[in-house]
C-alpha positions as CSV (number, residue, x, y, z in Angstrom):
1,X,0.4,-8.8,-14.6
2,X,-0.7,-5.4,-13.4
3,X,-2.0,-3.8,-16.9
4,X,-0.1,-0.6,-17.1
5,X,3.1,-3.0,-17.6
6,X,1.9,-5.5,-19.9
7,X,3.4,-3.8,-22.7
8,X,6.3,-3.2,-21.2
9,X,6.9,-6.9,-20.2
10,X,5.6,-7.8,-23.8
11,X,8.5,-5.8,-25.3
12,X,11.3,-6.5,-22.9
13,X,10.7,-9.5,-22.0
14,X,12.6,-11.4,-25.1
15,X,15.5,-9.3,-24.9
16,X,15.6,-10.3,-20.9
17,X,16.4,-13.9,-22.2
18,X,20.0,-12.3,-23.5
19,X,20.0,-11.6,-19.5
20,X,21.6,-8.7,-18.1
21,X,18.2,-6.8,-18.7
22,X,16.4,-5.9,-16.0
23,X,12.4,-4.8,-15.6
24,X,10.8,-3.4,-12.1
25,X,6.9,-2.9,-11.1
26,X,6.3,-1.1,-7.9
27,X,2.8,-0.3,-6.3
28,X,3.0,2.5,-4.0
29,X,0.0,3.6,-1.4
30,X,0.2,6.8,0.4
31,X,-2.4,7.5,3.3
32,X,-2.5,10.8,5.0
33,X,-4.3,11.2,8.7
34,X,-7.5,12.2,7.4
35,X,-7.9,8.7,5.3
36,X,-7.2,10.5,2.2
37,X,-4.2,9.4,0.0
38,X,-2.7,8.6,-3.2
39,X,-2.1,5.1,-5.4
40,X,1.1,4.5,-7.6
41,X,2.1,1.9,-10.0
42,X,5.3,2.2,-11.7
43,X,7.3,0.0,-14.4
44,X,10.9,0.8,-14.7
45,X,13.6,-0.6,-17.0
46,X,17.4,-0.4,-17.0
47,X,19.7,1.3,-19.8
48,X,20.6,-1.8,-21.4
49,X,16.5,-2.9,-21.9
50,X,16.4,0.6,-23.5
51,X,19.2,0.0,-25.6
52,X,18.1,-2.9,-27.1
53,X,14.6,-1.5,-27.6
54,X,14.4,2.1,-27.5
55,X,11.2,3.7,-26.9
56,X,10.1,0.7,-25.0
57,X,7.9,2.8,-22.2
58,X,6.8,5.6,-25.1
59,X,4.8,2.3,-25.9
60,X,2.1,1.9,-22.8
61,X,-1.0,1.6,-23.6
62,X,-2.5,4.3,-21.0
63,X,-5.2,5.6,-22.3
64,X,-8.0,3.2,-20.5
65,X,-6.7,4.4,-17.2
66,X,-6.2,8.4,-18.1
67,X,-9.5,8.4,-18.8
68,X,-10.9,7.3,-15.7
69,X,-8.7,9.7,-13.5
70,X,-5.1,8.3,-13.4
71,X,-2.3,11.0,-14.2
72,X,0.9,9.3,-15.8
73,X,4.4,10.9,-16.2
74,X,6.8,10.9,-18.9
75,X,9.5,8.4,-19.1
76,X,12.0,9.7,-16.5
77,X,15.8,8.4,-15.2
78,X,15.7,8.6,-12.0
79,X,18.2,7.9,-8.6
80,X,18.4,4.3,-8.9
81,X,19.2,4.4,-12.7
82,X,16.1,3.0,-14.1
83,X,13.8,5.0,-15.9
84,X,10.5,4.8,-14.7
85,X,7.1,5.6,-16.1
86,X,4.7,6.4,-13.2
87,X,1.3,6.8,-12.6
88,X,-0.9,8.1,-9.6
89,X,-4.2,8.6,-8.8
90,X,-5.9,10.4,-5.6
91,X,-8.5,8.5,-3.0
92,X,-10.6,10.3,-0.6
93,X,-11.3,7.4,1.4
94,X,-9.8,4.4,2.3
95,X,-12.2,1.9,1.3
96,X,-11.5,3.5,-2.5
97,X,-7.6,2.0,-2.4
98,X,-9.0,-1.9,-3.0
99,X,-11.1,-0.4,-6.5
100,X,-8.5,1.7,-7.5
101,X,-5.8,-1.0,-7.6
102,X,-8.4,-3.6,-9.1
103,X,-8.3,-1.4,-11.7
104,X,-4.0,-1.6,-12.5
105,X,-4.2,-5.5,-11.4
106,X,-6.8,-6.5,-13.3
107,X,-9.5,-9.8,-13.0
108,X,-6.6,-12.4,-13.3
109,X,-3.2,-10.3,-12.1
110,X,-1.3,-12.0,-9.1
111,X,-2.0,-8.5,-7.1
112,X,-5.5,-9.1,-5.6
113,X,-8.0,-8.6,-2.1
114,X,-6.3,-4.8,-1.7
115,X,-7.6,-3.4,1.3
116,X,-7.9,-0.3,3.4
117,X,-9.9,-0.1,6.7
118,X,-10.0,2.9,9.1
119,X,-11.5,2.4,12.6
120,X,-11.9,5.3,14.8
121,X,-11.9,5.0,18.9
122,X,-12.4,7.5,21.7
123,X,-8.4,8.4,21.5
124,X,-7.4,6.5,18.6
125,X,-7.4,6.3,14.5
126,X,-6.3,2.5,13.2
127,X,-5.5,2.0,9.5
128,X,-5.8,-1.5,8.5
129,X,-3.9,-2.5,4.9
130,X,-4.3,-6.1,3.8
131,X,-3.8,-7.3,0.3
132,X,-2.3,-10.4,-1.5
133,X,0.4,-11.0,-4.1
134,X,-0.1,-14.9,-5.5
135,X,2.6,-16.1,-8.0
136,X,2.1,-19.5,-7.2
137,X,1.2,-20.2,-10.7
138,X,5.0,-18.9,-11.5
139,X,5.9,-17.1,-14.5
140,X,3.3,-18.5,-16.7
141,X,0.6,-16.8,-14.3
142,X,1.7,-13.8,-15.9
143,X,0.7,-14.7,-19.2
144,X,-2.7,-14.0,-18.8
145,X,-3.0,-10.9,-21.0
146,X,-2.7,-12.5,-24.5
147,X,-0.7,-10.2,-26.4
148,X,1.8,-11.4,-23.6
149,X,1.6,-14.9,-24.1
150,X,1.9,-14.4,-28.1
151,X,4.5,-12.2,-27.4
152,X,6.6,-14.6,-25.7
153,X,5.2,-17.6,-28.0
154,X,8.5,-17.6,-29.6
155,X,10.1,-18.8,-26.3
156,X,7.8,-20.3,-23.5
157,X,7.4,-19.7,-20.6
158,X,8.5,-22.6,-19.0
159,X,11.9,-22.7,-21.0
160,X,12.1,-19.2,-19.6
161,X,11.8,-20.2,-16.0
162,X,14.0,-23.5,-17.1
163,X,17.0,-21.2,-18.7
164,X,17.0,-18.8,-15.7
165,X,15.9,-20.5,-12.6
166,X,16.6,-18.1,-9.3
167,X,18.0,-15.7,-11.5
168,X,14.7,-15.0,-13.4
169,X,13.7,-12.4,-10.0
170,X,17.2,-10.8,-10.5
171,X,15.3,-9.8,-14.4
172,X,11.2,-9.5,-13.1
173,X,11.3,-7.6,-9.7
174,X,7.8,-6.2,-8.2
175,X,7.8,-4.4,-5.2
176,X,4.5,-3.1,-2.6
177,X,4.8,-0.5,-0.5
178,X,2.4,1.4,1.9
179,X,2.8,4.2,4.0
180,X,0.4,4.9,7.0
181,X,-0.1,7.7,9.6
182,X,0.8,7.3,13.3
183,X,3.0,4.3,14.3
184,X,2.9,1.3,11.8
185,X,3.3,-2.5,12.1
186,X,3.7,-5.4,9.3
187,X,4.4,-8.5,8.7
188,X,6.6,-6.9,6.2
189,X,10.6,-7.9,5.9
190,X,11.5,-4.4,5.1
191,X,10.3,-1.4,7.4
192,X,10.2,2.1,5.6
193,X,9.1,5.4,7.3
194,X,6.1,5.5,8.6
195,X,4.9,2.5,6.4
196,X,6.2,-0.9,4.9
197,X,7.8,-2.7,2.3
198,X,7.7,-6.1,0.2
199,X,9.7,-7.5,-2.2
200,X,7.6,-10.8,-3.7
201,X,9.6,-12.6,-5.7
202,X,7.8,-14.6,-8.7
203,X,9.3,-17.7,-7.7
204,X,7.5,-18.0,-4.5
205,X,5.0,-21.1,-4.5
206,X,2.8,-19.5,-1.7
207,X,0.5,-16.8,-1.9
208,X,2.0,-13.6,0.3
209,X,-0.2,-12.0,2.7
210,X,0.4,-8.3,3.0
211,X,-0.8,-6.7,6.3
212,X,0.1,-3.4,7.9
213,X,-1.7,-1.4,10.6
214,X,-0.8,2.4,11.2
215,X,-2.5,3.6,14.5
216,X,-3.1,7.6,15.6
217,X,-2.9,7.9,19.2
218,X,-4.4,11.3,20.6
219,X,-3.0,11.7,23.8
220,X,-4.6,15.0,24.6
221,X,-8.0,13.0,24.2
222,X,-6.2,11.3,27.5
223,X,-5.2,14.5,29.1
224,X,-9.0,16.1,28.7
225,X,-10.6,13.1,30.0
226,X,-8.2,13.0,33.2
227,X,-8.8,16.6,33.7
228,X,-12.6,16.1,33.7
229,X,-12.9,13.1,35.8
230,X,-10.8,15.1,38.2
231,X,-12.4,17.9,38.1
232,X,-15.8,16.1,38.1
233,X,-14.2,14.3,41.7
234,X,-13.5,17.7,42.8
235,X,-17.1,18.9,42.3
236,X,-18.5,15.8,44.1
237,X,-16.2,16.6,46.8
238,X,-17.1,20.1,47.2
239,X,-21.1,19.1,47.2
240,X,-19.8,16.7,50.1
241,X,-18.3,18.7,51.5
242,X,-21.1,21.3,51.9
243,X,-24.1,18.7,52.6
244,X,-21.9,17.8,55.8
245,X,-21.3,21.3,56.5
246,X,-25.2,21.9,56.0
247,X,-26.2,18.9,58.3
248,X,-23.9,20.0,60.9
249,X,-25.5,23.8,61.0
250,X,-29.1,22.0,60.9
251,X,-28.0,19.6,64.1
252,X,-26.9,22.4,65.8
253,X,-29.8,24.2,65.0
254,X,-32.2,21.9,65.8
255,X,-30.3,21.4,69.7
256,X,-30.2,25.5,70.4
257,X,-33.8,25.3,70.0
């Protein structure tokens, strides 16, 4: 489970078993043109979660990651009526995005292999986003952190996946999304501007392959090149045009005398 919600899942995830409760984790990856960007994790609760356990997100253990860079927000309601704790930290380059989310995911976390390529051609920038999302170990794979699993000792895992069934993604929902410069393609379900969306659900008994590709396309790069091989054509033309008009005066030349 990424790290910044373990406590979070620790605490809420009991009172999920009264159902009705519900807990979200997004990871958010903002690339601008210049391969610079930003990466988000939030964890966000309903009111009813909160209810039962007030002060649940005043409780994330955040220090590790403040001190290495990451900014975090206060607990905050927001559009969808969850409130949300966020953080974010800023990349300079793309190949900083796989590190930086090792560093939410951590070693044994089913959000793993994040990566961000750029590859630049004569009239063209390609961003190239792969990463994988593995709950093929269901539930219990998130039980790697301990205090989790002793948090939840009082009810297993398994009876949790038992008492729920389908319903237990309705209560644990992750989402990844990544936006891109220039025009973007996925293998994503859900397509969101300029970028891409997906929902994994933690019954799924595959890993998930996440891939995306946002490509820059510099037409002008196009124009410049067609003006200077036409103009280049012209030139060649011209010096054609002259040697013939030189050979001609030298033939005549040569006949006069």
């Amino acid at each position: 489970m990424l790290r910044v919600v373990r406590a979070t899942v620790a605490a809420v995830a009991l009172v999920a078993l009264l159902a009705g409760c519900e807990l979200r984790t997004e990871v958010n990856i903002d690339v601008a043109e210049d391969g610079s960007g930003t990466v988000e994790v939030g964890a966000g609760v309903d009111d009813e979660a909160l209810e039962r356990r007030p002060g649940v997100l005043d409780d994330l253990a955040l220090d590790d990651l403040l001190a290495t860079g990451w900014s975090a927000t206060e607990p905050t309601k927001e559009a969808d009526g969850l409130t949300w704790v966020r953080l974010e930290h800023e990349f300079a380059r793309p190949e900083d995005v796989g590190p930086l989310v090792d560093e939410i995911a951590g070693d044994a976390g089913p959000f793993r292999d994040f990566s961000l390529t750029r590859s630049d051609g004569f009239a063209a920038t390609t961003y190239d986003f792969s990463g994988v999302v593995d709950f093929t170990s269901g539930v219990s794979g998130l039980t790697e952190d301990p205090e989790l699993a002793e948090a939840l000792d009082a009810e297993p895992v398994d009876l949790i996946e038992a008492e729920f069934g389908q319903a237990i993604d309705e209560v644990l929902k992750f989402r990844v999304g990544i936006r891109l410069p220039g025009d973007v393609e996925s293998n994503a379900p859900t397509q969101a501007s300029n970028g891409a969306r997906w929902a994994p659900s933690v019954l799924e008994r595959e890993a998930i392959d996440l891939r995306a590709s946002g490509t820059i396309t510099r037409s002008e790069r196009y124009l410049w090149g067609a003006v200077a091989a036409a103009a280049g054509f012209a030139l060649v033309l011209f010096l054609a045009i002259r040697f013939a008009g030189w050979r001609r005066r030298r033939g005549e030349a040569s006949e006069i005398s």
